[in-house]
C-alpha positions, 0 to 999 in steps of 0.5 A: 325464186324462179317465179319471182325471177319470172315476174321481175323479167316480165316487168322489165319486158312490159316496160321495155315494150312501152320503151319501144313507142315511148322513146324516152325509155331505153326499151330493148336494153331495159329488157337486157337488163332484166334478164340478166337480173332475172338470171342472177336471181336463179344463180343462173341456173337456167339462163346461163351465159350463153343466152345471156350474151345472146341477149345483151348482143340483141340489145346492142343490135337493136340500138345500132339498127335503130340509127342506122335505119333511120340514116338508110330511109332517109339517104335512099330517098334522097336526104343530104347531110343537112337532111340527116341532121335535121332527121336526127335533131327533129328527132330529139325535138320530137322525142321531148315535146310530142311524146310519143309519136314526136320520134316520127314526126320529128324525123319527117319535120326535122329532115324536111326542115333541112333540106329546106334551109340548104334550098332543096325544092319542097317536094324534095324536101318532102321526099327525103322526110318521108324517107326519115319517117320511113326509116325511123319506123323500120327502126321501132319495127326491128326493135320489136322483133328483136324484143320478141326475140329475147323474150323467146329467149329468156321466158323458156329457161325461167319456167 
């Protein structure tokens, strides 16, 4: 049951990775959730509770840090609120047509496009999206970091 433990968690963390670069898959919190499979199916003999919520914490970090991230970027260089919307929105927007580079060019787009339209100049505009763009990959950088974390995590107390 141990292997089949291993191979199921194994899956949830390839596909949490992709979920990383594919915004559309909730990549970290997938992951979550395969070790906590993974640690039922061994009746959590070796992935207790302790690691577990050491894990589900990371997942809930990760989500923060992706928002937050994103806010920080494009607030240091200079985005107003119309900015951080346009960031957050352009986002979204990106996410479902451009997948899966649209996350990145629809922050940088996103807050460009408002800051234009509350009459910032360009070059302005520009900055505070290149903020977004920076921020949003600080954001994919830390989830994959933390990504790793749990894996270093889990995989030790399934083998």
């Amino acid at each position: 049951m141990e292997i089949a433990a291993l191979l199921l968690f194994l899956l949830f963390l390839l596909t949490g990775a992709a979920g990383i670069i594919l915004p559309v898959l909730p990549g970290v919190p997938l992951v979550a959730v395969g070790a906590v499979l993974a640690a039922w199916m061994t009746g959590f003999a070796g992935l207790g509770w302790a690691p577990l919520l050491w894990v589900i914490a990371l997942a809930v970090l990760s989500q923060v840090l992706e928002y937050v991230a994103g806010l920080i970027g494009a607030r240091y260089y200079g985005a107003r609120r119309a900015g951080l919307w346009g960031s957050i929105l352009g986002s979204i927007v990106g996410v479902i047509w451009l997948p899966p580079l649209g996350l990145l060019i629809g922050a940088l787009g996103g807050a460009i496009v408002g800051e234009l339209l509350t009459g910032r100049p360009l070059t302005e505009a520009v900055r505070a999206g290149f903020g977004a763009l920076l921020g949003a990959l600080g954001g994919v950088l830390a989830k994959g970091i933390i990504l790793i974390a749990i894996a270093l995590i889990v995989i030790p107390r399934l083998l």
